[in-house]
N, C-alpha and C positions, 0 to 999 in steps of 0.2 A: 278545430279546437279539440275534437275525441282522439285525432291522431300528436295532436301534441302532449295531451295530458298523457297518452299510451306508451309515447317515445321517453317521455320526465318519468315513469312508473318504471321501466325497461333500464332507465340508466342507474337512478336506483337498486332496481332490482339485482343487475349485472353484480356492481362494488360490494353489495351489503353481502352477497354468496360468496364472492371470493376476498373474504379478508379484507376488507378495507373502512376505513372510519372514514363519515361524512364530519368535513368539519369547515366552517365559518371563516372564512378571511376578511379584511376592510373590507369595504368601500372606498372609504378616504384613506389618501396615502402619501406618502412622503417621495416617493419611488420609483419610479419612470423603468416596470419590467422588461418592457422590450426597447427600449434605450431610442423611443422617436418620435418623441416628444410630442406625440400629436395626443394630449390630455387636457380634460376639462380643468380650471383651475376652481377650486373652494377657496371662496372667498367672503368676507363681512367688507375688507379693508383693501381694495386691489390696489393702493400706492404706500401703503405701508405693510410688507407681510412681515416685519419683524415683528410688529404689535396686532398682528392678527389673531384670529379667534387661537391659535394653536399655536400661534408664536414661530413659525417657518412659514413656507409656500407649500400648500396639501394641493393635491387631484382626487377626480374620480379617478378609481381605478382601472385599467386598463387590463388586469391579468391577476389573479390570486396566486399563480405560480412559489412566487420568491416564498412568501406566508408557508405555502403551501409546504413547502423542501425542510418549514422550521420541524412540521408536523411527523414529513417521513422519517426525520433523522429519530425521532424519540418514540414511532410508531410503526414502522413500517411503511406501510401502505394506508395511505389518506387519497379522497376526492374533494375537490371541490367543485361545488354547481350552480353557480347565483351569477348578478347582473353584472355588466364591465359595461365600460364607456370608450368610445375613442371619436376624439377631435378630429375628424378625418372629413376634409370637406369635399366627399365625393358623394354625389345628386347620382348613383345609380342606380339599378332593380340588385346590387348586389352588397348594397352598402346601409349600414344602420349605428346610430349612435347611442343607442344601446339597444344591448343585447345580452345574452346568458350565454356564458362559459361551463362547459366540464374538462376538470382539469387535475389527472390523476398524477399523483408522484410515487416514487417505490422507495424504498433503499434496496440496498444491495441487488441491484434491478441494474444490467448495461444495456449497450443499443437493443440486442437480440432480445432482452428479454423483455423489452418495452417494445418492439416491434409485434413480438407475440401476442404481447394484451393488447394493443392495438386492433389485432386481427382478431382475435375474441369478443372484443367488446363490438366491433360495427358487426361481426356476425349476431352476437347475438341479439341486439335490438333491433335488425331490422328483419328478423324471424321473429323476433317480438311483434310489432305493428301489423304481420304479415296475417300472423294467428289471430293476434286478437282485435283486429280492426279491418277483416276480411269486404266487408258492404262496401267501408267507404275507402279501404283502397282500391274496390273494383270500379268505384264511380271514379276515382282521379286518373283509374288506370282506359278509361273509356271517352270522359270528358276533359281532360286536361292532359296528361302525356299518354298516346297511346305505345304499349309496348312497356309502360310501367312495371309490371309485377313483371317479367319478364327480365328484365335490367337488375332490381333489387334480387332475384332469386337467382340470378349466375352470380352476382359478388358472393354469396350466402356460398355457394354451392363451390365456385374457383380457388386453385391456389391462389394467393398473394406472389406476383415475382417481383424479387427483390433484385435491382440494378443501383449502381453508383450514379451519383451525376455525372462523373466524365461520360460513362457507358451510355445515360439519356441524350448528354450532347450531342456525342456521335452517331448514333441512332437517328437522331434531329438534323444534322448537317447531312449524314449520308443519306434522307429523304429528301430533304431541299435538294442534294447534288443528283438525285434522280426523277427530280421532277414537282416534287412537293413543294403548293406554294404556304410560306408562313408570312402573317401580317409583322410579325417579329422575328427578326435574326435569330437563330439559336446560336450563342456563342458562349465559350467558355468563360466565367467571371459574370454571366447575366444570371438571373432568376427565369425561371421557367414559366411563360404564360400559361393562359387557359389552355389557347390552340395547342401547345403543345405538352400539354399534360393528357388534353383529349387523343391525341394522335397515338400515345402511349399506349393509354390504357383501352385505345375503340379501336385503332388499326393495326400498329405493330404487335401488341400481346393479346390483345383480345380480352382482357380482365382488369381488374387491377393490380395494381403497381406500386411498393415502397420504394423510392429513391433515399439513398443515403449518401452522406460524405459530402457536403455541400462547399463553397468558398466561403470561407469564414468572414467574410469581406460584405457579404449578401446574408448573412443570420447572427440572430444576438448574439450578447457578449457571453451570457451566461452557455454557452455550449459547448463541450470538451473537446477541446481542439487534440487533432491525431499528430501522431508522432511526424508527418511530413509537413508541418506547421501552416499550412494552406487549406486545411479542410476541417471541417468541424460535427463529429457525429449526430449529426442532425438526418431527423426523417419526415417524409412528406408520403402519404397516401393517399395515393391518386384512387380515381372510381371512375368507371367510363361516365359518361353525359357531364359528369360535373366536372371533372380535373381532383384539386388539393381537396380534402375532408379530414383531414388530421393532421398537427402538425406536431412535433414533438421530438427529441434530444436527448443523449447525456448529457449529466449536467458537471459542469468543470467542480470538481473537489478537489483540486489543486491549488493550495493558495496563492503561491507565485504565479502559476500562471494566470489566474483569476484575475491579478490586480493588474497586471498587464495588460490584458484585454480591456480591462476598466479604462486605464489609463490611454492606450489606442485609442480608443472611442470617444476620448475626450469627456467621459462622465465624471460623475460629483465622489470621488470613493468615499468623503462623510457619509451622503447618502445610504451607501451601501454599508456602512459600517458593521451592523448586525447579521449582514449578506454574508460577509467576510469574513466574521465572530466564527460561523457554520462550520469554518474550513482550518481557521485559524491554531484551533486548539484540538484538530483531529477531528476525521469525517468519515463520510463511509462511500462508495460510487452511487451512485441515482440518478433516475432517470424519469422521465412525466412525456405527458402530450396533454394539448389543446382538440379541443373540437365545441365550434362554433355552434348553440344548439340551434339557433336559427334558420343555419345553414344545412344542418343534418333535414328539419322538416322539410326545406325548398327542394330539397335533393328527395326526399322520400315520397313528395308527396307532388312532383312536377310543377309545383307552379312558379312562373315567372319571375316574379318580383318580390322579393323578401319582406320588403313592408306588408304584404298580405299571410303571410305567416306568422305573427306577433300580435298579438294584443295592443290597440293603442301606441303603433309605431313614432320612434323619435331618428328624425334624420334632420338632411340641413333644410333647416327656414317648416319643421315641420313637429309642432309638440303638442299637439291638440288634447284636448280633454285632461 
């Protein structure tokens, strides 16, 4: 609990020094951000949602992102940092049905320069927890992972190397082809598991690792697809022990292509209406990430199973108190 409230003071602290407005998005929403449908539904009336409390079909929310993109276009630089939900019916040590998001956006902010505050910001909170929560990171670093502060102080201290996904692919296949076994194919057009996010960042580079330029096919819709219309400026920051710990994108301010993408993916474009408003009448480039804060403590602080890092954990078949 001293290292969570240290990591929530840290994240704060980060945004509020450099320029950024903390600011409030739903809960409840109209809006499926990452387009997968796995949402709690809000509900009085679940066979009648025309005549429901809101007169549509609402959710918890999954993501303040979209909210978020309203804030940078009129402000710069906005954070968001509260609860999200996801319908996700997975019983693991790595899964939670709610949980707290940080979730910054920029304007005038592209890949590079949202890769950069990405790098800034996991440097400086976890030099944050390191200084000011010295006792009890030496007990997690002794009785729960040892080699902990160890691990947290070479991210602190490492460049970041930046690869493409083709370059992780091949990386990943020329391991298998010399020997390396993965419990998952690494193949072009897949998503990147754990094993092979760790491999990245523990054996081949020894630190961690931004991959970019993803299959658009494998990341939302909202992410600015590159000029070889196959890949979509999308970035993943890897950390050794863990694998992904960021996740984050240009975001498409292109209104044709937007609605296209919309429309591939088979979403509601009413839905997004006000999505689209963004782009519609002139916009600006921008860019955001995600980081799980749940997952930033399990990682910072070794232990096992994420339901023990939360307050009063909600998973499947589990809401007690």
């Amino acid at each position: 609990a001293r290292v969570r409230n240290s990591l929530s003071y840290a994240v704060h602290r980060f945004f509020q020094e450099n320029g950024f407005l903390y600011v409030h998005t739903p809960i409840i929403t109209a809006s499926d951000a990452e387009g997968a449908g796995e949402m709690f539904r809000v509900t009085t009336m679940p066979e009648s949602p025309e005549e429901d409390f809101f007169g549509k079909p609402t959710f918890l929310t999954v993501s303040g992102q979209l909210e978020a993109e309203i804030y940078a276009c009129a402000l710069e630089r906005v954070y968001t940092f509260g609860p999200t939900f996801r319908a996700e019916n997975s019983n693991t040590t790595r899964h939670l049905a709610e949980f707290w998001m940080i979730e910054p956006e920029m304007a005038f902010c592209d890949i590079g320069c949202n890769m950069e505050t990405a790098e800034e910001f996991l440097r400086y909170i976890l030099r944050a927890v390191l200084e000011e929560r010295a006792e009890d990171m030496a007990f997690f670093d002794k009785r729960i992972q040892p080699g902990l502060l160890d691990t947290l102080q070479h991210v602190i201290d490492s460049p970041f190397t930046h690869i493409t996904y083709n370059t992780a692919i091949h990386e990943l296949q020329a391991a298998r082809d010399g020997g390396r076994s993965f419990e998952y194919e690494p193949s072009w057009g897949s998503d990147l598991q754990s094993e092979h996010e760790k491999y990245l960042t523990e054996e081949r580079y020894g630190g961690p690792v931004i991959v970019t330029d993803y299959p658009k096919e494998i990341k939302a819709f909202y992410m600015k697809l590159n000029d070889d219309d196959s890949t979509v400026r999308a970035m993943d920051v890897l950390v050794p022990r863990l694998g992904e710990i960021i996740g984050g994108s240009e975001r498409e301010e292109r209104y044709d292509v937007l609605t296209r993408r919309i429309d591939e993916l088979g979403l509601d474009r009413e839905s997004y209406w006000w999505y689209l408003d963004l782009r519609r009448y002139g916009t600006v480039p921008h860019s955001g990430f995600g980081l799980g804060f749940e997952r930033l403590v399990q990682y910072v602080t070794g232990m096992q199973n994420i339901r023990d890092v939360i307050p009063f954990p909600r998973a499947v078949g589990q809401a007690e108190f």
